[in-house]
Backbone as CSV, one residue per row, in Angstrom:
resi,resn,N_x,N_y,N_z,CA_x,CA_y,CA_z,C_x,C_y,C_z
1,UNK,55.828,21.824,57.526,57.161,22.306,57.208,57.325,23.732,57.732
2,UNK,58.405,24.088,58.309,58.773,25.011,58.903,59.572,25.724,57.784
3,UNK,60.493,27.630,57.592,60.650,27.823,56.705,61.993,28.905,57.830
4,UNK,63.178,28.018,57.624,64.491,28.960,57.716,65.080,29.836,56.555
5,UNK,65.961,30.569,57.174,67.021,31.726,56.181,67.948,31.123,56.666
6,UNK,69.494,30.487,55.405,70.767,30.748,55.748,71.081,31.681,55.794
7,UNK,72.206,32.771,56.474,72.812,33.850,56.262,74.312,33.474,56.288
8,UNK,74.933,34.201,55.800,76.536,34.452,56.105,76.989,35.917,55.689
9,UNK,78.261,35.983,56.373,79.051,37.164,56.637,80.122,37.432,57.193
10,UNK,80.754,38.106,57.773,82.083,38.008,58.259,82.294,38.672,59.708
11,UNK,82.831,38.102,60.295,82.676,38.216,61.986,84.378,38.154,62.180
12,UNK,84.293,39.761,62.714,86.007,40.146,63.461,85.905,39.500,64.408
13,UNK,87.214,39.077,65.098,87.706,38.496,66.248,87.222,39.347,67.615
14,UNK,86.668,40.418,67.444,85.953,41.238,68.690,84.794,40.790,68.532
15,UNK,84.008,39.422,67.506,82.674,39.202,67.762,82.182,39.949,66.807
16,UNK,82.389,41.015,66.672,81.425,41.763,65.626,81.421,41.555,63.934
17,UNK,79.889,41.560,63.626,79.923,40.879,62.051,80.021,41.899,60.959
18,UNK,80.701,42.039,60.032,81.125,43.800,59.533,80.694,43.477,58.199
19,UNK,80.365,42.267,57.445,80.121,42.103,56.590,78.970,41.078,56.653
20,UNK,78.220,41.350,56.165,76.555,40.770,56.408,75.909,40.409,54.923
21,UNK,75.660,39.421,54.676,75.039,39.108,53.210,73.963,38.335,53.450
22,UNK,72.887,39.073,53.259,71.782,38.023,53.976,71.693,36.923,52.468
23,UNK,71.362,36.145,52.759,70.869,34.942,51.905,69.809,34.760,51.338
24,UNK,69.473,34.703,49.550,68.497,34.121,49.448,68.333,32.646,49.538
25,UNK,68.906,31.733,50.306,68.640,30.431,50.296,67.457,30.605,51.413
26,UNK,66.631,29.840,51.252,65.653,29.496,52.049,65.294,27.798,52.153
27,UNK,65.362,27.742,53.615,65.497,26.201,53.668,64.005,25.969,54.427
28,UNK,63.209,24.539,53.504,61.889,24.214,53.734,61.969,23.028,54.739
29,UNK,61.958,22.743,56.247,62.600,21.600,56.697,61.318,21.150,58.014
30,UNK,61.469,20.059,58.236,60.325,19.652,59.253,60.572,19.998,60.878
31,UNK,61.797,20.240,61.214,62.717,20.756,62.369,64.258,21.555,62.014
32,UNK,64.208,21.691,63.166,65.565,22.981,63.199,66.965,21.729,62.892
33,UNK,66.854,20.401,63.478,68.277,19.445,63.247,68.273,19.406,61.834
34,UNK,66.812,19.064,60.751,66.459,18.843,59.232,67.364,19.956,58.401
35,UNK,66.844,21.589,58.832,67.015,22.664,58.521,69.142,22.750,58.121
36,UNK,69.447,22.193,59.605,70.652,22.101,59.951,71.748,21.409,58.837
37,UNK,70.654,19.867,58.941,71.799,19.042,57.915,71.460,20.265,56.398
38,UNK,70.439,20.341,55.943,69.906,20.976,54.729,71.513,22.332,54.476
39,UNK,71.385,22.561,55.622,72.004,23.936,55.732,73.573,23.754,55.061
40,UNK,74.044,22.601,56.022,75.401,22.147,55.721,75.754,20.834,54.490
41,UNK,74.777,21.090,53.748,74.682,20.392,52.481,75.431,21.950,51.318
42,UNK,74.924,22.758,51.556,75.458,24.085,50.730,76.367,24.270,50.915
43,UNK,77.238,23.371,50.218,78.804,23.351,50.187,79.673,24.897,49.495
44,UNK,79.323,25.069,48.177,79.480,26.365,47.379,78.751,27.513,48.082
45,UNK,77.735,27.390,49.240,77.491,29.052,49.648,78.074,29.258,50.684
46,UNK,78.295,28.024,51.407,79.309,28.293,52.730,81.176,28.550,52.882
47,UNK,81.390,27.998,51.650,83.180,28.047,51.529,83.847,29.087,50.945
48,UNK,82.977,30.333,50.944,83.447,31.363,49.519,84.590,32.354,50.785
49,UNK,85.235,32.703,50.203,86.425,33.357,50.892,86.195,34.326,51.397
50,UNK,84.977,35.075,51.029,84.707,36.280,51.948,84.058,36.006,53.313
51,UNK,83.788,34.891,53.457,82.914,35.016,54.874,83.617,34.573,55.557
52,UNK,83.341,34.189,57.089,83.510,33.283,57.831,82.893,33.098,58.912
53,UNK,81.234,33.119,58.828,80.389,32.781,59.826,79.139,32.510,58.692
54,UNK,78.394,31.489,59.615,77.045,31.438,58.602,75.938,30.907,59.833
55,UNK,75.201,31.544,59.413,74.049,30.996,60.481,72.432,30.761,60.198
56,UNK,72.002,30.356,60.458,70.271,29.753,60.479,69.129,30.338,61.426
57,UNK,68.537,31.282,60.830,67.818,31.612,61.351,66.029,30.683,61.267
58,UNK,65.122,30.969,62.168,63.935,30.097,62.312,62.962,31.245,61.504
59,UNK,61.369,31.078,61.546,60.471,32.001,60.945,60.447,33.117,61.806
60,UNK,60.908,33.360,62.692,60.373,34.343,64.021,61.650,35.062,63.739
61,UNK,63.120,34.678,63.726,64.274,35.344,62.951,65.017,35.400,64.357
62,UNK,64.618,34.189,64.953,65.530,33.799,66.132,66.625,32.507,65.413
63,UNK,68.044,33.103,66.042,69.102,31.986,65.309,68.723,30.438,66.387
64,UNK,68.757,29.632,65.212,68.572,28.321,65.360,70.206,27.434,65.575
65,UNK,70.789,28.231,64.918,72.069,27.747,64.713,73.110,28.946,64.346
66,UNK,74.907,28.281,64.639,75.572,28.852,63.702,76.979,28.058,63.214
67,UNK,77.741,28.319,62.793,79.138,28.050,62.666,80.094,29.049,62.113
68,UNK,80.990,29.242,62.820,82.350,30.190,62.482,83.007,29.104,61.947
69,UNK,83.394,29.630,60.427,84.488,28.846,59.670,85.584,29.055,59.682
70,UNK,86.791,29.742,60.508,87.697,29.624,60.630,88.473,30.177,61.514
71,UNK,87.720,29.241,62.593,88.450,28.944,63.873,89.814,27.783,63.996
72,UNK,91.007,28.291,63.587,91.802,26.676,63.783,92.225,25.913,64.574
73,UNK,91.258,26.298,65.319,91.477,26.203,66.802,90.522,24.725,67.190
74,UNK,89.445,24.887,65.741,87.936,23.751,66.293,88.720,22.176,65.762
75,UNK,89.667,21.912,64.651,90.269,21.115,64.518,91.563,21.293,64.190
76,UNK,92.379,20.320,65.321,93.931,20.256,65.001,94.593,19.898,63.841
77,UNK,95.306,20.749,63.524,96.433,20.271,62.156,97.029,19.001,62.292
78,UNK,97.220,18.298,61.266,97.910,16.687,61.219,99.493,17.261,61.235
């Protein structure tokens, strides 16, 4: 088992992240895709109104992953 950090925080439209909350979630997973689903199972740490980026880092504290949450751009309105 390999041993990721979720993080989230908030990322201006120039890219830059101005609000940074590192995470104590720590995810115990056999690969980085495992880590991934694990990650996006944390429904309540990812939807809170202050953020809108969250990402996965590996043991070395290279990002494995990320997602910007509110892009409305990634799915069209009905």
């Amino acid at each position: 088992m390999s041993t990721f950090h979720l993080h989230r925080g908030w990322r201006e439209p120039n890219g830059l992240i101005t609000h940074h909350v590192t995470s104590v979630k720590v995810i115990k997973a056999a690969s980085a895709s495992e880590a991934v689903s694990a990650a996006l199972a944390e429904g309540d740490f990812l939807t809170t109104d202050d953020i809108n980026l969250v990402w996965l880092t590996g043991a070395d504290g290279a990002m494995v992953w990320s997602l910007r949450l509110d892009d409305d751009e990634i799915v069209p309105s009905p």
